[in-house]
C-alpha positions as CSV (number, residue, x, y, z in Angstrom):
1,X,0.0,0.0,0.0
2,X,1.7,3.3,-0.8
3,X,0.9,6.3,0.7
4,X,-2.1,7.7,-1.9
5,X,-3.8,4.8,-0.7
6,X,-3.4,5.3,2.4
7,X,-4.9,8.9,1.9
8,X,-7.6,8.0,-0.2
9,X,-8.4,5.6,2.5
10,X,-8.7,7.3,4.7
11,X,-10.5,10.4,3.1
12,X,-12.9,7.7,2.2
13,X,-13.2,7.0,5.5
14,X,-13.9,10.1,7.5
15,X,-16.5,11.0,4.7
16,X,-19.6,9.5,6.8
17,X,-18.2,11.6,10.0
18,X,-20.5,14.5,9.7
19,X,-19.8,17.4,7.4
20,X,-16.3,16.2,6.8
21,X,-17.2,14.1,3.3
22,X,-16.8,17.7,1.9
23,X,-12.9,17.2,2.2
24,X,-13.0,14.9,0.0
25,X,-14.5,17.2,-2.5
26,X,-11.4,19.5,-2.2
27,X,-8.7,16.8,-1.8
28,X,-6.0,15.9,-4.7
29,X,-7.3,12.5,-5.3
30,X,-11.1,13.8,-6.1
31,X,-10.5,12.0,-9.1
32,X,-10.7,8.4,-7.6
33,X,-13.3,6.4,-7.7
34,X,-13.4,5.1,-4.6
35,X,-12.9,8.1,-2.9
36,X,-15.9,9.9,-5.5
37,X,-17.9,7.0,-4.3
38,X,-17.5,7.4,-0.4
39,X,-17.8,11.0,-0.8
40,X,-21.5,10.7,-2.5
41,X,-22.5,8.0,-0.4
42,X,-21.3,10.5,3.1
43,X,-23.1,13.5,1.7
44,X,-26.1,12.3,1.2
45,X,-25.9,10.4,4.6
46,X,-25.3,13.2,6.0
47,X,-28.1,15.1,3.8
48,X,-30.9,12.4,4.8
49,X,-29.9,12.7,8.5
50,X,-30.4,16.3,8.9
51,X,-33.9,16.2,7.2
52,X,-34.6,13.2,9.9
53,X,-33.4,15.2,12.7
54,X,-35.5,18.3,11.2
55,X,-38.4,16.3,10.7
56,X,-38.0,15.4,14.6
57,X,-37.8,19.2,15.2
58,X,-41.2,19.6,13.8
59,X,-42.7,16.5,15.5
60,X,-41.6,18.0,18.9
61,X,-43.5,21.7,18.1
62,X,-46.5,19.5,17.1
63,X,-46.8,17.9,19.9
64,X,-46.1,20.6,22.0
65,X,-49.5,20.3,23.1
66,X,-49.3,17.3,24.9
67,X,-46.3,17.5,26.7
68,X,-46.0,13.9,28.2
69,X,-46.2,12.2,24.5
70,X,-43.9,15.4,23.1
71,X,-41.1,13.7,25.9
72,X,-41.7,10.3,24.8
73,X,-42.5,10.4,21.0
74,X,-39.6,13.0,20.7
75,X,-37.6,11.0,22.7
76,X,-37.6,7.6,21.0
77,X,-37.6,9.1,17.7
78,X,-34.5,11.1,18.5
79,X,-33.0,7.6,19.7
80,X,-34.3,5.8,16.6
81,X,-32.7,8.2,14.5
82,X,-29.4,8.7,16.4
83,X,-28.7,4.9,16.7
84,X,-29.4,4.5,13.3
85,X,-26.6,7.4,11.8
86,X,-24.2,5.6,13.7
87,X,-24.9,2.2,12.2
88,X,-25.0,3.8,9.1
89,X,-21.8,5.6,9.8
90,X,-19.9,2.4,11.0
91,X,-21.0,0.3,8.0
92,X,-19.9,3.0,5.5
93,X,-16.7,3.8,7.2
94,X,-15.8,0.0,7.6
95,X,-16.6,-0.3,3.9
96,X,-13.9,2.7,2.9
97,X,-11.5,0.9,4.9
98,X,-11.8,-2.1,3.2
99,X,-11.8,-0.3,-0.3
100,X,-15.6,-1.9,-1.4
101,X,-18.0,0.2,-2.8
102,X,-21.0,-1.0,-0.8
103,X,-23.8,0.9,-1.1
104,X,-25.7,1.4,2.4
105,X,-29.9,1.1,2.8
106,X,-32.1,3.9,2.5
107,X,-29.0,5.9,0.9
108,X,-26.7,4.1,-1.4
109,X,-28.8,4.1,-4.3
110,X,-29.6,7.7,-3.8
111,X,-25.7,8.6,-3.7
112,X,-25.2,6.6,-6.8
113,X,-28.1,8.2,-8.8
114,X,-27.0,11.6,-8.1
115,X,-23.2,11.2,-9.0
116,X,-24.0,9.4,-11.9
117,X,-26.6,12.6,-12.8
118,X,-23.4,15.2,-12.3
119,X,-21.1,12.9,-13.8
120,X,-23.8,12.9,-17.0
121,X,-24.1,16.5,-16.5
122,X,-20.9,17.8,-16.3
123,X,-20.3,15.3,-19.7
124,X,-22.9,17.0,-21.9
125,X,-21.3,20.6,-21.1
């Protein structure tokens, strides 16, 4: 393994943590498939996630009238949601370190429509 590798590794990797897939928008090796893949794939993790978690936000004002099912409701969805990022998170970042391409539920497809819909864009420019 040299050391590009190594970095597209691990840029592959940290691109579930968060906001930080957008490094590997900006790295050197943007170029690499692996790395395009896993960059996709975190964004739009990262993309569905939020709309959960704002989704949540609006369940929570809803039920602002009932405060003891707001607690609960809120509360178990939050969990739901939360648990599931991570799982999500681990899978994909276990996949970029093992250099597959495996796409993750509820997302993966998603991530690979869109890059192949900016890869066709950016073709017919």
């Amino acid at each position: 393994m040299n050391e590009s590798d190594g970095n597209i590794r691990f840029l592959s990797a940290i691109s579930y943590i968060g906001v930080l897939f957008v490094i590997g928008h900006f790295a050197v090796e943007k170029n690499n498939p692996d790395l395009r893949f896993h960059t996709f794939q975190g964004g739009i993790l990262f993309v569905f996630f939020v709309l959960l978690y704002f989704i949540d936000f609006l369940i929570y004002l809803f039920l602002s009238v009932v405060p003891a099912l707001q607690i609960i409701v809120v509360l178990l969805l939050t969990i739901g949601i939360s648990v599931a990022y991570v799982m999500l998170m681990v899978m994909g970042i276990v996949n970029a370190l093992k250099f597959r391409q495996g796409l993750l539920p509820f997302v993966g497809k998603a991530a690979v429509a869109l890059r192949v819909a900016i890869d066709n864009g950016s073709k017919n420019k």
